[in-house]
C-alpha positions as CSV (number, residue, x, y, z in Angstrom):
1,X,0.0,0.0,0.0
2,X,1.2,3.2,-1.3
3,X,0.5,6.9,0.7
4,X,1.8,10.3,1.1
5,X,4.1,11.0,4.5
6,X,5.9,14.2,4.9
7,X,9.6,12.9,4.2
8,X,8.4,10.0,1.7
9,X,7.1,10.4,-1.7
10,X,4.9,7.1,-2.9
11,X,7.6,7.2,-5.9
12,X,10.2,6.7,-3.5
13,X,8.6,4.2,-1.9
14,X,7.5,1.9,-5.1
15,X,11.4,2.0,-5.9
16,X,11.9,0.5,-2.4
17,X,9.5,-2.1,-3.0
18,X,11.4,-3.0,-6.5
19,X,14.7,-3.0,-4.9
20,X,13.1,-5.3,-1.9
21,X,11.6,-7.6,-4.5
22,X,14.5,-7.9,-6.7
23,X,16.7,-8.7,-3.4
24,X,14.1,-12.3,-3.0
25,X,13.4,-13.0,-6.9
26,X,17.1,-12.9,-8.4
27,X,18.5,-14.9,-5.9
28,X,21.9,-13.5,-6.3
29,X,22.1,-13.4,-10.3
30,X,23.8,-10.8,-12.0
31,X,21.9,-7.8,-14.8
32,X,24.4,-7.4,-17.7
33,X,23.7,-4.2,-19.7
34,X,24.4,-4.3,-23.4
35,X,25.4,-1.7,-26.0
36,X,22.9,0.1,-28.3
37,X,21.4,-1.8,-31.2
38,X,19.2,-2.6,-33.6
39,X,16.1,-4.3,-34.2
40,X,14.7,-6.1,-37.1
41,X,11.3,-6.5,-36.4
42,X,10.0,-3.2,-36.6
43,X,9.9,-2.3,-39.7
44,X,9.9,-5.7,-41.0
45,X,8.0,-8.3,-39.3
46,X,8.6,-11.9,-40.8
47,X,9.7,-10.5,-43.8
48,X,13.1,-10.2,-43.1
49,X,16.0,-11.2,-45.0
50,X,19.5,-11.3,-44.5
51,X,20.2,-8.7,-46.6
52,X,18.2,-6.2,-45.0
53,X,20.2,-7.6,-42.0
54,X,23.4,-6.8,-43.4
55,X,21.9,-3.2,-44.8
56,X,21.5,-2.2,-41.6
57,X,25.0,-3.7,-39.8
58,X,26.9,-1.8,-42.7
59,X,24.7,1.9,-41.6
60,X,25.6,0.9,-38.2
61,X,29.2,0.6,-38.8
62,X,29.6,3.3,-41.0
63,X,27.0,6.3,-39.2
64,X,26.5,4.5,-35.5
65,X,29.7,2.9,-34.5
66,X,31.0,5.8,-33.0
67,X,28.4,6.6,-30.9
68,X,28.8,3.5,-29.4
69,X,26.0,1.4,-31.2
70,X,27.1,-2.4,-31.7
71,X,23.7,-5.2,-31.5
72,X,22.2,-6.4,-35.0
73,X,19.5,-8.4,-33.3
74,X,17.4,-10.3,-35.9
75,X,13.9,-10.7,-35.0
76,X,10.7,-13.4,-35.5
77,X,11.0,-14.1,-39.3
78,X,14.2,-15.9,-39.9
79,X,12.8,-19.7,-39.7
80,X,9.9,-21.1,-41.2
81,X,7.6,-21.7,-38.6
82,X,8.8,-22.4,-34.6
83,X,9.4,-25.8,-33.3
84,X,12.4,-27.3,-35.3
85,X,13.5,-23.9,-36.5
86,X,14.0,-24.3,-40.1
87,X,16.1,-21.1,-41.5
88,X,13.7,-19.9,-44.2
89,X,15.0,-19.5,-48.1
90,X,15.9,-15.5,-47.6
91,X,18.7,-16.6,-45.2
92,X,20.3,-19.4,-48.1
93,X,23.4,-19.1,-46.2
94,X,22.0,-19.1,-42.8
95,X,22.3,-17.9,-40.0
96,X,25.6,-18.4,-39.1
97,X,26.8,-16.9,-41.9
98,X,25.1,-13.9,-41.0
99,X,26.3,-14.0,-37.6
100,X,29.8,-13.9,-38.9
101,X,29.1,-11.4,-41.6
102,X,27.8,-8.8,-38.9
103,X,30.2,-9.5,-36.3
104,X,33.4,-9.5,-38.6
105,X,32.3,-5.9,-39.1
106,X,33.0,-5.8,-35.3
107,X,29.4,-5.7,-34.7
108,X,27.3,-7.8,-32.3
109,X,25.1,-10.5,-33.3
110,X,21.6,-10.8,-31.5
111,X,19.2,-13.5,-32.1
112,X,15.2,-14.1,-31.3
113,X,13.3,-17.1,-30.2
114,X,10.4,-18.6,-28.6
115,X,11.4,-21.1,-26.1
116,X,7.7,-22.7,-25.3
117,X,6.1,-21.9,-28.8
118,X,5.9,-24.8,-31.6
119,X,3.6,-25.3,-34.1
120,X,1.3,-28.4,-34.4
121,X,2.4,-29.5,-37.9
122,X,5.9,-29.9,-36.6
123,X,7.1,-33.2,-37.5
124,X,9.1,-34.0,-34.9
125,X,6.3,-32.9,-32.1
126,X,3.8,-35.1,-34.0
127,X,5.6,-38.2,-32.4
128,X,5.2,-36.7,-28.9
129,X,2.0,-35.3,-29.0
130,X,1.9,-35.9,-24.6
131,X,4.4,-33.1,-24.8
132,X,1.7,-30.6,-25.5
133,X,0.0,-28.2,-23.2
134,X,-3.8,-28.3,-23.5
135,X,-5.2,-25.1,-22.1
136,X,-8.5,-25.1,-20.5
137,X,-9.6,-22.1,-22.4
138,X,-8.6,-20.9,-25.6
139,X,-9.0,-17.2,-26.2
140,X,-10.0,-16.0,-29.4
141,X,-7.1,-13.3,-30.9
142,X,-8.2,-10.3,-32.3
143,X,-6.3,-9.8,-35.8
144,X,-5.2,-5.9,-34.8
145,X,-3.8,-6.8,-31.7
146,X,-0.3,-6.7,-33.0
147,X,1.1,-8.1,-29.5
148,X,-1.1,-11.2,-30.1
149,X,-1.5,-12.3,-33.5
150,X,2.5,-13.4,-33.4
151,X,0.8,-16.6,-31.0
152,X,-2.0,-17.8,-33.4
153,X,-2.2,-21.1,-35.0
154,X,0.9,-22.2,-32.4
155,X,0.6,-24.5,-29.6
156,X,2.9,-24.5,-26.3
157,X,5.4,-27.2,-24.7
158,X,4.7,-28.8,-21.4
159,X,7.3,-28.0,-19.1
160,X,6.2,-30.2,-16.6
161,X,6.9,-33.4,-18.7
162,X,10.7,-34.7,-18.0
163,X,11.4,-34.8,-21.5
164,X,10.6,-31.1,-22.1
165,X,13.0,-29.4,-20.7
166,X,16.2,-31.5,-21.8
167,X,14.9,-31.1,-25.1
168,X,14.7,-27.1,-24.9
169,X,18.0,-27.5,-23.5
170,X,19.7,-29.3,-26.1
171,X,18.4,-27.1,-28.6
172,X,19.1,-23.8,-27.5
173,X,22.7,-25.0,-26.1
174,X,22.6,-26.0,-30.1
175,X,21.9,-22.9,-31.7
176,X,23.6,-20.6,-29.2
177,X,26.5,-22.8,-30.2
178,X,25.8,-22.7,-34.4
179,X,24.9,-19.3,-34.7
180,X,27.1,-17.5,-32.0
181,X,24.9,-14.9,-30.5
182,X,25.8,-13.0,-27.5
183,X,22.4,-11.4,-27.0
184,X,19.2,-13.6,-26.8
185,X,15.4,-12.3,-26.6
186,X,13.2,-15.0,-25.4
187,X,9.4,-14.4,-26.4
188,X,6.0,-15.3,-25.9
189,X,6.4,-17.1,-22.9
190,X,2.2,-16.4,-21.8
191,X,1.1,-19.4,-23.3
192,X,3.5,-22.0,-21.5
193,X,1.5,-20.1,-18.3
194,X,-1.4,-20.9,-19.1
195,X,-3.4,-23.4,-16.5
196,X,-4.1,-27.0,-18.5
197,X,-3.8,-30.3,-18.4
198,X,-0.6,-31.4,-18.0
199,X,1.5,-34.5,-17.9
200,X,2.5,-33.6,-14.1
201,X,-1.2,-32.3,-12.8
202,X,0.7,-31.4,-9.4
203,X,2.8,-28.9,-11.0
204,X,1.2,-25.2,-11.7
205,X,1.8,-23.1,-15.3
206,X,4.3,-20.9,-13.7
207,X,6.0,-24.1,-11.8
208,X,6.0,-26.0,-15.0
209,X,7.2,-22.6,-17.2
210,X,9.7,-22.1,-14.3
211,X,11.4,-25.6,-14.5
212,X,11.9,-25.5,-18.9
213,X,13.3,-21.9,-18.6
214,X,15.9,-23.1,-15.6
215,X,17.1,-26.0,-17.5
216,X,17.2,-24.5,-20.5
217,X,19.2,-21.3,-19.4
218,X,21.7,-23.2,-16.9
219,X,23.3,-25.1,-19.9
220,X,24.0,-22.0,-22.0
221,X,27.1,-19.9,-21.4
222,X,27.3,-17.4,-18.5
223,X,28.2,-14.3,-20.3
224,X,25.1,-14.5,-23.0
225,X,22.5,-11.6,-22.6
226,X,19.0,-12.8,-22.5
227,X,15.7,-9.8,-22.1
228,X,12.5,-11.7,-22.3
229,X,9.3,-10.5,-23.7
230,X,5.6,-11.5,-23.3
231,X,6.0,-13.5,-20.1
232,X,4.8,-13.1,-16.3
233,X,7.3,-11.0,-14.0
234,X,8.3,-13.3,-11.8
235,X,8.4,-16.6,-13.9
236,X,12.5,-17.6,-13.4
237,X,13.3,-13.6,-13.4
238,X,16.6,-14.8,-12.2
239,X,17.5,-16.5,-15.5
240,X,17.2,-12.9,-17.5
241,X,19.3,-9.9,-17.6
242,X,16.5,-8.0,-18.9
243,X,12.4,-7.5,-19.5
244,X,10.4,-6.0,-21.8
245,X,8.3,-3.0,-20.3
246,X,5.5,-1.8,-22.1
247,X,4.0,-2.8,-24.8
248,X,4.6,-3.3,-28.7
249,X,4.9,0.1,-29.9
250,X,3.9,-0.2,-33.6
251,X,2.3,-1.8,-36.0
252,X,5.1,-3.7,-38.3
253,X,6.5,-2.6,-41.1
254,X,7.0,0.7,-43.4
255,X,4.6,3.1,-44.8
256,X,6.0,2.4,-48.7
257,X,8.8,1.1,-50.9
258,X,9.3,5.0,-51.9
259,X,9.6,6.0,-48.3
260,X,10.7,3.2,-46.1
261,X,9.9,4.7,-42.9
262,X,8.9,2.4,-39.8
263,X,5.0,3.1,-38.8
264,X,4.3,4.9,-35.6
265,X,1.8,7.2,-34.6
266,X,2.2,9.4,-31.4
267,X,-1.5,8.0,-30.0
268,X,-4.0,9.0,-28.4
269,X,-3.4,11.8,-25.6
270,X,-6.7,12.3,-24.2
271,X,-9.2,9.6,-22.5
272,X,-8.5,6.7,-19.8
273,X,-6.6,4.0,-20.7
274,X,-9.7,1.6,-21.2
275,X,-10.5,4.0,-23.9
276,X,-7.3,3.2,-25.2
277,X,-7.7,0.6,-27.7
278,X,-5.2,-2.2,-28.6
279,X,-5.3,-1.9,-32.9
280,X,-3.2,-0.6,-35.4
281,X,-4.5,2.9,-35.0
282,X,-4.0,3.4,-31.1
283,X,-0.6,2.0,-30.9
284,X,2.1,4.5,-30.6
285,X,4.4,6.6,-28.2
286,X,1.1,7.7,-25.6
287,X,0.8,3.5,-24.6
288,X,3.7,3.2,-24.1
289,X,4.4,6.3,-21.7
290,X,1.8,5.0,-19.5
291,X,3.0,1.9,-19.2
292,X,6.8,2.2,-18.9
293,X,5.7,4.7,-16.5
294,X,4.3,2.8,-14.0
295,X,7.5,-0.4,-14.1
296,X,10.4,2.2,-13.4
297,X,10.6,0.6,-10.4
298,X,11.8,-3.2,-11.8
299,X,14.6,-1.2,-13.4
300,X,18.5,-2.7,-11.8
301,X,16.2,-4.2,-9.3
302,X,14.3,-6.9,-10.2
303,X,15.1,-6.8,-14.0
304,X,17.0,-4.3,-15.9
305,X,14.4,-2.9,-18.3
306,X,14.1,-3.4,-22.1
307,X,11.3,-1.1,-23.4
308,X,10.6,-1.8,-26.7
309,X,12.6,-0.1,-30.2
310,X,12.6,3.5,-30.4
311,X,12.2,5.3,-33.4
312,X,13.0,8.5,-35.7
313,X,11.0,7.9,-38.5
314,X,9.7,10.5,-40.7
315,X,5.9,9.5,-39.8
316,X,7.1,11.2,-36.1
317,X,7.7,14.8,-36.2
318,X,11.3,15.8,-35.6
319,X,10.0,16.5,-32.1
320,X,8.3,13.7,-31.7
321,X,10.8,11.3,-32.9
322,X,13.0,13.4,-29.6
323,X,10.3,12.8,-27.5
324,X,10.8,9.3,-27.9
325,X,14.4,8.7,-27.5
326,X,14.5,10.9,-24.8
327,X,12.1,8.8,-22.8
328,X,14.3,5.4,-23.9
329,X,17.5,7.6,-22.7
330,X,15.5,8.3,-19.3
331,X,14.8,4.4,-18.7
332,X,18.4,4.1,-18.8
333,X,17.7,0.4,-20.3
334,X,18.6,-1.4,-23.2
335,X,18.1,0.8,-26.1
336,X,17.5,-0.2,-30.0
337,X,15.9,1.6,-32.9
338,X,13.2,0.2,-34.9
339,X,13.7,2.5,-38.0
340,X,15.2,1.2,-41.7
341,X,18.3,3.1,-40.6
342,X,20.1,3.1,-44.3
343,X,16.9,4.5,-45.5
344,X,16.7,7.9,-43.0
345,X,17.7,11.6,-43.7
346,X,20.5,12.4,-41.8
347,X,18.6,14.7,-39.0
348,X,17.3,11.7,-37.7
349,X,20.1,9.7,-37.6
350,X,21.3,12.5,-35.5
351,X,19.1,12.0,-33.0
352,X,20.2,8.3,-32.9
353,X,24.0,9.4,-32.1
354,X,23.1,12.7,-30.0
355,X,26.3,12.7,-27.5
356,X,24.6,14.4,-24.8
357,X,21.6,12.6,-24.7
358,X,23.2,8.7,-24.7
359,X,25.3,10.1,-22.2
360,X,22.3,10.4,-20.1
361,X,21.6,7.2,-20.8
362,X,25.1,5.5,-20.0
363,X,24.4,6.2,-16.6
364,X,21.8,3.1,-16.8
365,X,19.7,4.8,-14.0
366,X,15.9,5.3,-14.6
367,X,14.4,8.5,-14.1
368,X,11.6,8.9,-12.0
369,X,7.7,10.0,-12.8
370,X,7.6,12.6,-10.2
371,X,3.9,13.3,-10.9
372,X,3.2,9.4,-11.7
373,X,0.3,9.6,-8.6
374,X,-0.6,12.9,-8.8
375,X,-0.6,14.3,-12.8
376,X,-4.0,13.6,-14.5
377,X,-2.4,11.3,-16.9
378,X,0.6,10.5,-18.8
379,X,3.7,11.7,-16.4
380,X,5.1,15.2,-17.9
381,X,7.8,15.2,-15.2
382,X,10.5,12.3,-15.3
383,X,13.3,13.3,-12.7
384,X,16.9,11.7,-12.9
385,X,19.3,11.8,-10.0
386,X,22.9,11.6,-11.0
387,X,26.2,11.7,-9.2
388,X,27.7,14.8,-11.0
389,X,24.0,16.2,-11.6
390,X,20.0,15.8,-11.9
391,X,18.4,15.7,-15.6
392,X,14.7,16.2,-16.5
393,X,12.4,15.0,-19.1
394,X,9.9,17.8,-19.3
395,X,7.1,16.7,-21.9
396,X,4.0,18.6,-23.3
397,X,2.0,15.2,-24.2
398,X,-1.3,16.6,-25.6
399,X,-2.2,18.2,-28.5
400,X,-2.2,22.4,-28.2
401,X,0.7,24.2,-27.0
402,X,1.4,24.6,-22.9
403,X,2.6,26.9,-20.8
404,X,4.0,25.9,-17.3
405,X,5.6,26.8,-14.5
406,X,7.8,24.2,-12.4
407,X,8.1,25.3,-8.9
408,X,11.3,23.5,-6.7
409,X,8.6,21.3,-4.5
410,X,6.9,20.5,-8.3
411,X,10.5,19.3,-9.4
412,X,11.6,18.0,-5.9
413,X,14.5,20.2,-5.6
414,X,16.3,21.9,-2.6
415,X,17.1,25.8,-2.9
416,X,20.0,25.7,-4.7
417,X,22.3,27.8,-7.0
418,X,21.7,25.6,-9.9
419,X,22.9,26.0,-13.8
420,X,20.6,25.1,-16.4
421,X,21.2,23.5,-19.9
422,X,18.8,22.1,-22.3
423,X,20.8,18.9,-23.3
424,X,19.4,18.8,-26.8
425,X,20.2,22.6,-27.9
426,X,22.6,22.8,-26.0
427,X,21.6,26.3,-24.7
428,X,21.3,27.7,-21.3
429,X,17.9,27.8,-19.6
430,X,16.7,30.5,-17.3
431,X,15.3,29.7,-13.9
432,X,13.0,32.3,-12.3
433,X,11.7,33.4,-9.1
434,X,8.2,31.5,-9.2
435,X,10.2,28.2,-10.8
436,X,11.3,26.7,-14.3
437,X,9.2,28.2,-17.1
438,X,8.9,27.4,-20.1
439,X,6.4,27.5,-23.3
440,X,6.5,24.1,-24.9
441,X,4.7,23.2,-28.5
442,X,2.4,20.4,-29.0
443,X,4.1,16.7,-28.5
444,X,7.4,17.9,-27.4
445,X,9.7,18.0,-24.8
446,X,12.9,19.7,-23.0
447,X,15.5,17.6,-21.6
448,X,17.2,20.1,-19.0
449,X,20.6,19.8,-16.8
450,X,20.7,20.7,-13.5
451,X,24.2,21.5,-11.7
């Protein structure tokens, strides 16, 4: 239970409650932070190739290296259907190939998979057909619900059946070993949760999910990265470095051959969140503000958080596109970009490589929603505490212009001589007598220094 006490803000507290969670849940394991990367899935789904791979590994190398960007991760789409994991004909020299090809660029090769998720016409499954889950209920997907339609037409492994989880052992230790990753994102883990019959009927969904995932993570090496999307909080948190917070942020793919730019849509800024639907038209950056929002406290506690791919597409305004990566430098998390990268003007590549701002972020701390209880929606005031100095995301979500006025008790500051600096400008900011002032345009936002 969460309150108000005179030297205690509920924010404060909720980041206590993380840090006593993660203390119980992770039993000791370590959170390894990764470099910046790249994402395939975004603005292709399953119709990925390799060479759209290597497109984007050679605009990494040649306009991101420097700034300290390094993952290629390659996304659902490179095998036919799950189960066996056949590579699919646009990878004809596989995967390992790739993986060579990207990281003798002295990139970093990241890989996707779905440890629970097969597919009923799987060949080899067909002989072990008690090594399927049956759910009691099935629940009907809804074909704009982007998170979910990835899940339809597969079935799910028992975990609770000794066979199971050697088997997911053997071939993950297989492919980690083939294909060489050193990043891993393990996905769609909800329907190995799910409540069925199972071969051991003593054994819950999360007890049975728990016992695969163990197994299956205790044979690989120690020093591979895993995040894991789509899954409970809790379910064998030890065995990941990182989880995905928030939801999928757009719908897949570009908005033409003549101007491959990834979708995205800022979203909805007024209404509750029940009003806010799930399809193709309500994704965008307003979902996911609400949500990360209210997980900052699982960040370098119980998970390091792995929101999902940021973007500077042309579909964003150029202050749009900086409201996003500003919030994905603020999470202080893993951070990838969604867009076609070789296919961008070079003002929004800039935002990818702005100095200022991933230095913000390689501090790996999340900023906190200072009005996350009391604001009447979305947070507009995300406060980071540093060792050297405190950095704000100030954010005008909605849709007209805003003027506002930041007292000290609104930003949580003592009296203080402070120096201010807007990080992306790079220009000094005034600070008056009444507070921080400033007049901000519609969907925008000021990232501001404090020293």
């Amino acid at each position: 239970m969460l309150g108000y006490w005179n030297d205690r803000r509920p924010t404060q507290t909720l980041a206590e409650v993380g840090r006593i969670m993660g203390e119980s849940v992770r039993q000791g394991r370590p959170m390894r932070m990764i470099e910046p990367g790249w994402s395939s899935w975004h603005s292709y789904s399953r119709s990925v190739t390799a060479e759209a791979v290597l497109k984007a590994a050679r605009c990494m190398k040649d306009e991101l290296y420097d700034a300290g960007y390094r993952y290629i991760q390659i996304d659902g789409g490179w095998w036919t259907r799950p189960g066996s994991y056949f590579v699919n004909e646009d990878f004809s020299r596989g995967i390992r190939d790739l993986s060579n090809q990207v990281t003798d660029m002295g990139l970093k090769f990241g890989l996707h998979i779905s440890p629970l998720r097969v597919n009923p016409t799987d060949p080899f499954l067909k002989k072990h057909t008690d090594w399927i889950m049956q759910p009691y209920g099935k629940q009907i997907i809804d074909p704009d619900d982007d998170e979910m339609i990835t899940t339809k037409g597969m079935i799910y492994l028992d975990g609770s059946h000794p066979d199971v989880p050697s088997y997911l052992a053997g071939q993950f230790r297989q492919l980690v070993e083939d294909y060489r990753p050193t990043f891993m994102k393990w996905d769609h883990h909800y329907g190995g949760l799910e409540e069925g019959d199972r071969f051991d009927p003593t054994m819950t969904g999360l007890q049975a999910h728990n016992k695969a995932i163990r197994l299956i993570r205790s044979v690989l090496p120690e020093e591979l990265v895993v995040t894991r999307s789509m899954g409970w909080l809790y379910g064998a948190i030890e065995c990941y470095d990182a989880v995905r917070v928030g939801n999928d942020i757009n719908h897949p793919g570009v908005s033409s051959k003549k101007e491959p730019y990834a979708n995205i849509t800022f979203g909805k800024t007024t209404g509750t969140i029940d009003d806010v639907l799930v399809g193709k038209d309500y994704k965008g950056m307003i979902r996911f503000a609400r949500s990360i929002a209210q997980n900052y406290y699982i960040h370098n506690n119980i998970a390091i958080c792995d929101p999902d791919a940021f973007f500077a597409t042309p579909q964003y305004t150029l202050e749009e596109a900086r409201c996003h990566i500003t919030l994905q430098a603020l999470m202080g998390g893993f951070i990838f970009g969604g867009d076609r990268i070789e296919s961008l003007p070079q003002e929004r590549l800039d935002l990818y490589r702005h100095k200022p701002l991933l230095d913000v972020w390689s501090n790996h701390q999340h900023a906190v929603p200072l009005d996350l209880f009391s604001g009447a929606d979305v947070p507009r005031i995300w406060k980071l505490e540093l060792d050297d100095r405190i950095v704000f995301g100030l954010y005008n979500w909605m849709d007209d212009a805003a003027d506002t006025t930041w007292s000290l008790e609104d930003l949580e500051l003592d009296s203080a001589d402070y120096t201010l600096t807007d990080l992306w400008s790079g220009k000094p900011v005034s600070f008056g007598k009444k507070g921080l002032s400033l007049s901000m345009e519609p969907h925008s936002v000021r990232l501001i220094e404090f020293k």
